[in-house]
N, C-alpha and C positions, 0 to 999 in steps of 0.2 A: 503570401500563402498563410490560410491558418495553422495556428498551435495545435489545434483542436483533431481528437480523434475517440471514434466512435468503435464501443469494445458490446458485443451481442453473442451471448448473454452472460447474468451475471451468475454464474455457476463457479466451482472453488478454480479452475483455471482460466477462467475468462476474466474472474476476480486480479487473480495473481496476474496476469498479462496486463491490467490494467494498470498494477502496481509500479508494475518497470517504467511502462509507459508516463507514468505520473511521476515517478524519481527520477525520468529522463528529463523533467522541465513539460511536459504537456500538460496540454487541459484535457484530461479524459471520462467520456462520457459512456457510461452503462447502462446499459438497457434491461430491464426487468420487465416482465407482465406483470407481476408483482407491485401494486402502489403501497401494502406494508413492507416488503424487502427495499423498497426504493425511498421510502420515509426512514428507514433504520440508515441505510450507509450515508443519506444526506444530512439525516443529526446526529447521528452517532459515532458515523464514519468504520462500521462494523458491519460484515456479513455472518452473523451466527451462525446459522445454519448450513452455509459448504464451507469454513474458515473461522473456526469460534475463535482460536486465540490470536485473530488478527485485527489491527490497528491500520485503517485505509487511509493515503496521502488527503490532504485537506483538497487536492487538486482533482480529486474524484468525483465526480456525481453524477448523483441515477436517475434516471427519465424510465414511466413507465409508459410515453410516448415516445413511436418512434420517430416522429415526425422532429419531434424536440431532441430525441439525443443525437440524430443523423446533420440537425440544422447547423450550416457553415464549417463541415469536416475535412479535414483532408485524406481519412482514411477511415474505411473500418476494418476490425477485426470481429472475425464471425467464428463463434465458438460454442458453435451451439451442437445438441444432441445428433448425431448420423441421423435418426429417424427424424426428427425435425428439423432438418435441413432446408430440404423443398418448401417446406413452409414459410422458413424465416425469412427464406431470398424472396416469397412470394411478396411477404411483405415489405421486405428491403427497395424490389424492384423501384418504386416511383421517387425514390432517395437518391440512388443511384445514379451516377454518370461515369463515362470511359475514364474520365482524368483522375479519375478516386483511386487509390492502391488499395487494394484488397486482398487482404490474407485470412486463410483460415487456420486453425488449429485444432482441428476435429480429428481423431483416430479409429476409421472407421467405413463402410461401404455403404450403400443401399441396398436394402435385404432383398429387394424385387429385382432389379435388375442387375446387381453384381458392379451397379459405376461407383466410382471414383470422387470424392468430396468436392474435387474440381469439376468434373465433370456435371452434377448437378449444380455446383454453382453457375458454370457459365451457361447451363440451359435455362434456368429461371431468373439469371442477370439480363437474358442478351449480353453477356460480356465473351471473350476472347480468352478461351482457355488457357492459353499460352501464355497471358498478360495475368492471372492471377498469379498467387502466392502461397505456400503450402509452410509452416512453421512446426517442429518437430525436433523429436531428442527426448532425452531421458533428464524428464523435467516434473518431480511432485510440486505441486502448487502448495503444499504446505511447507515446504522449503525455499521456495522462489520468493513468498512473503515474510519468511524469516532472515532474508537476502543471502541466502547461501551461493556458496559459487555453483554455477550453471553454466552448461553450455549447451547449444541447439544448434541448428541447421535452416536456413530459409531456403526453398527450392523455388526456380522456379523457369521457365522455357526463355522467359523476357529476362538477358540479364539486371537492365535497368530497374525491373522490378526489384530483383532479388536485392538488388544493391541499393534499393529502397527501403525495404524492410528490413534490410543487417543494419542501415544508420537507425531507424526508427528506433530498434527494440537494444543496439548494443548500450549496455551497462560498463565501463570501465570497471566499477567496484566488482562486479558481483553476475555479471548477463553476458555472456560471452556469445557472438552468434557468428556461424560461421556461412557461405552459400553453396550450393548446388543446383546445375542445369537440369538433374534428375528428377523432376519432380513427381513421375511417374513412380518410380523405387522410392522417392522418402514416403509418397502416400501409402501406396503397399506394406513396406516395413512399420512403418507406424500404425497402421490398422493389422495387419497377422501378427504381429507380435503378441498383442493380447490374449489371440490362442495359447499359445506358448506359457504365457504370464499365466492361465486358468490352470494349466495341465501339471508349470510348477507351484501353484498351489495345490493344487491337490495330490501331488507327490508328495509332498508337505504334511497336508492333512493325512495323508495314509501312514506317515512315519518312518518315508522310505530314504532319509538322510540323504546326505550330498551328492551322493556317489550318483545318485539314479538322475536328479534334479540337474547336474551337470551335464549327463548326456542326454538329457529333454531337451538342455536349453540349444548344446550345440547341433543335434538333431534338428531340432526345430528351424534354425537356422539355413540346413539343408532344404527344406522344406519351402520355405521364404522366398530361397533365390529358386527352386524349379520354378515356379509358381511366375515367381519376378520378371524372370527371363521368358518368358513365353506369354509375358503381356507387353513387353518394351523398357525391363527397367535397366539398367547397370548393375550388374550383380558385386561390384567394388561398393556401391549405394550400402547395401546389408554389411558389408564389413564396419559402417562408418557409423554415425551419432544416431540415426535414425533408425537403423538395424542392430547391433550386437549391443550399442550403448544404450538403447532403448530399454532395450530383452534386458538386458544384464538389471536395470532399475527396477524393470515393471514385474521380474520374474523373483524376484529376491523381496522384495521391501513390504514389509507390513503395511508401507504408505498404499502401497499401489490396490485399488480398489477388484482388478482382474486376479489378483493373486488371493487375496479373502475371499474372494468367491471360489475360485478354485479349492482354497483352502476348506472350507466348510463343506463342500462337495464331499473332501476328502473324509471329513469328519462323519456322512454319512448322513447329511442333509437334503433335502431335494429340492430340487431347481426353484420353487417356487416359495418354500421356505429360505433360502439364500436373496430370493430378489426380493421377499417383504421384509429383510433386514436391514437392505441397501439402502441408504438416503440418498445414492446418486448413481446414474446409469453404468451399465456395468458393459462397455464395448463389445469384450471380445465373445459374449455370449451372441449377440448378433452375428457379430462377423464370423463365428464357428458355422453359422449357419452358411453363411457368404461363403467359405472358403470350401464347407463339401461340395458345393454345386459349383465353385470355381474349377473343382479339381479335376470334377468331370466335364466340364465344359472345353478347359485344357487337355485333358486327359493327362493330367501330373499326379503322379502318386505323394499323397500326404498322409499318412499313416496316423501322427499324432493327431491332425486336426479328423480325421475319418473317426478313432475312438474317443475323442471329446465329442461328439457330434452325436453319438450313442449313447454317450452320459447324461449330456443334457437332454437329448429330444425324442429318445428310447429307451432311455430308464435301465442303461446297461451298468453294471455295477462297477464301480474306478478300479476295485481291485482286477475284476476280470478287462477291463482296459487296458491295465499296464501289462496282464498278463497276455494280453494278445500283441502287445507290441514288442515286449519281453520274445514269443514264441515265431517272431517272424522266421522266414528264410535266413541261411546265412545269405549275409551282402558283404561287396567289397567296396570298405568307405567311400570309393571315390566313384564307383561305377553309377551311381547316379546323377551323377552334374557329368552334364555336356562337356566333352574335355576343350570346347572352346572358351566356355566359364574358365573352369578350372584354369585354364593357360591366363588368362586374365586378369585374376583375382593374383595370379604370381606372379604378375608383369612387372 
């Protein structure tokens, strides 16, 4: 079998995923549209622009063909933007065959139809939904190439798969990866977390200290699992790396690109001023869109993603957002999760 594995695209996570993979002993190949991005990492062996202060393994290289980085692979990994997803597999498709392992690491839905990163993969693979791979955890790419310790979660329906991509990507030093049949709940939690991450940034940017920012994040978690559960996830899934461990990174960290955004929200910037400062896409602003029309589609009540939803796409003001979620009904914490979760989650 080849050494050889094929990383799409080369964005500051796809970058870092290549990293491991290249410290793992592979030959890994990145794919660029890009022929200047793809001439800098193959003589320079640097991505400036998603990754200035990094230093890429000699065992890296970038094809802005794909026919070239996909030739004699044993796997790809696809890491590419939610919105161009359908695209990439469009092009992926004639590369492609069943015995390839395929994992993605995208956190995030399709805004039209409300699917799942697998889901459009395997429609634009012909592949076997169940036979992909879903990769996730509270993972900054700016840490992962400074070889920090890390750990993630590989999901996936095929346990063979999963236990395909836990050998692939585990690092002894430094990559810890663990697996999950779930892969419905790690996709979920990886994509709504980013709401979350935007709402503690702009809790943030308002000035509203920890106190408030703490019960957003475990709020929001509530939020997570109604939602989870009334599409097929495991709501133990949210307790784990790809739920609370995610939130906990993506909601907190100035690394985290959903949380600046949030943050400058707060600061009283407008949505379109926040995205022409961003050098790289910014998930959860999509998926806020995704998750009001999930909510009504489910009919699950989601409160914080309801008033992010008004901030971004209604121009309603943060502070009157917290203050409507501040002014709700009294609730009794637990009256909202199904007490068959709840009994679950305590089993």
């Amino acid at each position: 079998m080849s050494d050889k594995v094929t990383v799409l695209v080369a964005g500051s996570w796809g970058t870092a995923l290549a990293c491991v993979l290249a410290d793992n002993g592979l030959q890994v190949s990145l794919w660029t549209r890009s022929e200047e991005q793809a001439s800098e990492i193959n003589g320079q062996h640097t991505n400036r622009k998603y990754l200035p202060e990094a230093v890429l393994p000699d065992n890296i290289t970038a094809a802005s063909s794909l026919a070239e980085a996909m030739r004699d692979t044993q796997a790809v990994i696809i890491v590419a933007p939610s919105k161009a997803m359908r695209e990439v597999c469009r092009q992926l498709k004639p590369f492609y065959h069943e015995d390839m392992l395929c994992v993605h690491a995208t956190k995030g839905f399709e805004t039209e139809s409300l699917k799942r990163m697998s889901t459009v993969i395997s429609e634009e693979l012909g592949a076997k939904e169940s036979n992909i791979v879903v990769l996730s955890g509270p993972s900054h790419a700016e840490e992962v190439v400074k070889r920090m310790p890390t750990t993630v979660v590989v999901a996936s329906r095929n346990e063979r798969a999963a236990a395909a991509a836990q050998t692939l990507f585990m690092n002894e030093e430094y990559f810890r990866v663990y697996t999950n049949l779930d892969m419905i709940g790690v996709e979920l939690a990886g994509a709504l977390k980013n709401i979350i991450a935007l709402g503690a940034g702009m809790s943030d940017g308002l000035g509203y200290g920890d106190n408030a920012k703490a019960a957003l994040l475990t709020r929001g978690i509530a939020e997570m699992v109604r939602v989870g559960s009334e599409m097929g996830a495991n709501p133990l899934t949210f307790a784990g790396l790809a739920g609370i461990g995610d939130l906990m990174v993506t909601g907190t960290s100035r690394h985290s690109r959903n949380w600046r955004a949030g943050y400058m929200l707060g600061q009283g910037k407008s949505l379109e001023e926040v995205m022409n400062s961003m050098n790289m896409v910014v998930e959860g602003i999509r998926t806020t869109q995704v998750a009001h029309d999930m909510s009504r589609k489910y009919n699950v009540q989601m409160p914080i993603a309801e008033q992010l939803y008004r901030v971004l796409f209604e121009q309603s003001d943060p502070r009157e957002a917290v203050e409507a979620l501040m002014g709700r009904d009294p609730k009794n914490e637990m009256e909202s999760m199904k007490l068959e979760i709840w009994q679950q989650w305590h089993s």
